[in-house]
C-alpha positions as CSV (number, residue, x, y, z in Angstrom):
1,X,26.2,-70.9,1.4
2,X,27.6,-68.1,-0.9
3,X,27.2,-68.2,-4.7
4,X,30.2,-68.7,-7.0
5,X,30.2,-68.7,-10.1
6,X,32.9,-70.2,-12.7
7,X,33.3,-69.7,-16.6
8,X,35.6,-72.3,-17.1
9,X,33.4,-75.0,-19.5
10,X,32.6,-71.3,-22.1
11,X,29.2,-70.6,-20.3
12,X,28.1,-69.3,-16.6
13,X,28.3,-72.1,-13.9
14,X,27.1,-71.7,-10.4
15,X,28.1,-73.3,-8.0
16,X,25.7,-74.6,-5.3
17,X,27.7,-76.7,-2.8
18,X,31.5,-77.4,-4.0
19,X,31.5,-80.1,-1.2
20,X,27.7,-81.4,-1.4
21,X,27.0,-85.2,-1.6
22,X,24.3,-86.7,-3.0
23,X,21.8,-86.0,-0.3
24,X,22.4,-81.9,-0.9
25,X,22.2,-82.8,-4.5
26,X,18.7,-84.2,-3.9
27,X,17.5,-81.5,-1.4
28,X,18.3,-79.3,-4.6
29,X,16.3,-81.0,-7.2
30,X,13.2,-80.8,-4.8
31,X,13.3,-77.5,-4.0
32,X,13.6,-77.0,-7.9
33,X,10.4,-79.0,-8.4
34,X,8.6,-78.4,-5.2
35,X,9.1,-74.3,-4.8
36,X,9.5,-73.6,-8.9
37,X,7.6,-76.4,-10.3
38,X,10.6,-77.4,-12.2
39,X,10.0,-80.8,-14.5
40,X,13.3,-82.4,-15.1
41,X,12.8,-83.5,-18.7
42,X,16.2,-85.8,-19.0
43,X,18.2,-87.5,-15.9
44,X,21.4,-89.1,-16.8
45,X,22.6,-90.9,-13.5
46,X,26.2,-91.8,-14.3
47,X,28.8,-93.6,-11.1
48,X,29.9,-90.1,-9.9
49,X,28.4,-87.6,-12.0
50,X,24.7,-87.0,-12.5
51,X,23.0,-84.6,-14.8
52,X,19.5,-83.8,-14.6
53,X,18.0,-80.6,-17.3
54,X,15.2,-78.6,-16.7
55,X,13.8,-75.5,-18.3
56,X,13.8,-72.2,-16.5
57,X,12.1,-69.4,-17.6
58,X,12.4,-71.0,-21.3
59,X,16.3,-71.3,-20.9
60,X,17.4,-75.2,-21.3
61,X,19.6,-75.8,-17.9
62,X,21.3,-78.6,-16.4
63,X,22.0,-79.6,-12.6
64,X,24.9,-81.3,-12.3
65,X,26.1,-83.0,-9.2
66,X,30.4,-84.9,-9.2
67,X,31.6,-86.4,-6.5
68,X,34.6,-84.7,-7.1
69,X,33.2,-81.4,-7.8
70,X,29.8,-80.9,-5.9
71,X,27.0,-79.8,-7.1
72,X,26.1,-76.8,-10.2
73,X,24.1,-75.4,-12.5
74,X,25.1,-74.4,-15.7
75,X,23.2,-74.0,-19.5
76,X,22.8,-77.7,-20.8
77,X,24.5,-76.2,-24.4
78,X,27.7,-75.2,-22.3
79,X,30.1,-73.4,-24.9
80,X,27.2,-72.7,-27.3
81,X,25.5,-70.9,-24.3
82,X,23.2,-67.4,-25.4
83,X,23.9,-64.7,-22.8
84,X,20.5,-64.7,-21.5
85,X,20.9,-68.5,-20.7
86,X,23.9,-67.3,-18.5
87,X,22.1,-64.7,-17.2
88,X,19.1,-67.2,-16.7
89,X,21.7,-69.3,-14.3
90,X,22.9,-66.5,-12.2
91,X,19.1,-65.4,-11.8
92,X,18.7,-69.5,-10.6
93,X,21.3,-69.5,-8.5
94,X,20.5,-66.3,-6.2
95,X,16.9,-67.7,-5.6
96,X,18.9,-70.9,-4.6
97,X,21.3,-69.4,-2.3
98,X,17.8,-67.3,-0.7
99,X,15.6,-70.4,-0.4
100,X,18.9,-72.8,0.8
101,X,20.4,-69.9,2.7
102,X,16.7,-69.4,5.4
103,X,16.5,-73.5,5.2
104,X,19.8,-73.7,6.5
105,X,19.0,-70.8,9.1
106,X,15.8,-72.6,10.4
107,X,17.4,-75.8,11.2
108,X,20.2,-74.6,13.4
């Protein structure tokens, strides 16, 4: 996994897994519960698009997961995003890639 991250929707997204299904999107959300203790506050489970937010570090974030587009994080205000809740992503997204990155490692 390598972290990429997108500006296109006015805020920071990163992208986790551009080609993850649901069970990635899953293993995500529980390693945001389990290893951060992460509460999801609001899930919106949609036909192909799912969007769960969370607060990190007092920033209001949202995982999102398409069938068509994988699965991201981004600030759940999108283009009324503060800096610091992009910065908040990016700061998400490299403990992701860490904690997804040695998982991945360890099962191969």
């Amino acid at each position: 996994m390598s972290l990429t991250l997108r500006t296109t929707m006015g805020c920071t997204e990163a992208i986790i897994d551009d080609d993850g299904g649901l069970k990635r999107f899953y293993q995500v959300a529980d390693l945001l519960s389990e290893d951060l203790n992460i509460n999801f506050s609001h899930k919106e489970d949609d036909f192909d698009t799912i969007d769960w937010e969370f607060r990190f570090k007092g920033h209001n974030l949202t995982l999102h997961y398409n069938i068509y587009n994988g699965i991201s994080i981004f600030p759940t205000k999108t283009r009324d995003a503060l800096n610091k809740d992009n910065k908040a992503v990016v700061e998400l997204a490299n403990v992701l890639e860490v904690k997804l990155f040695n998982e991945t490692r360890n099962i191969a």
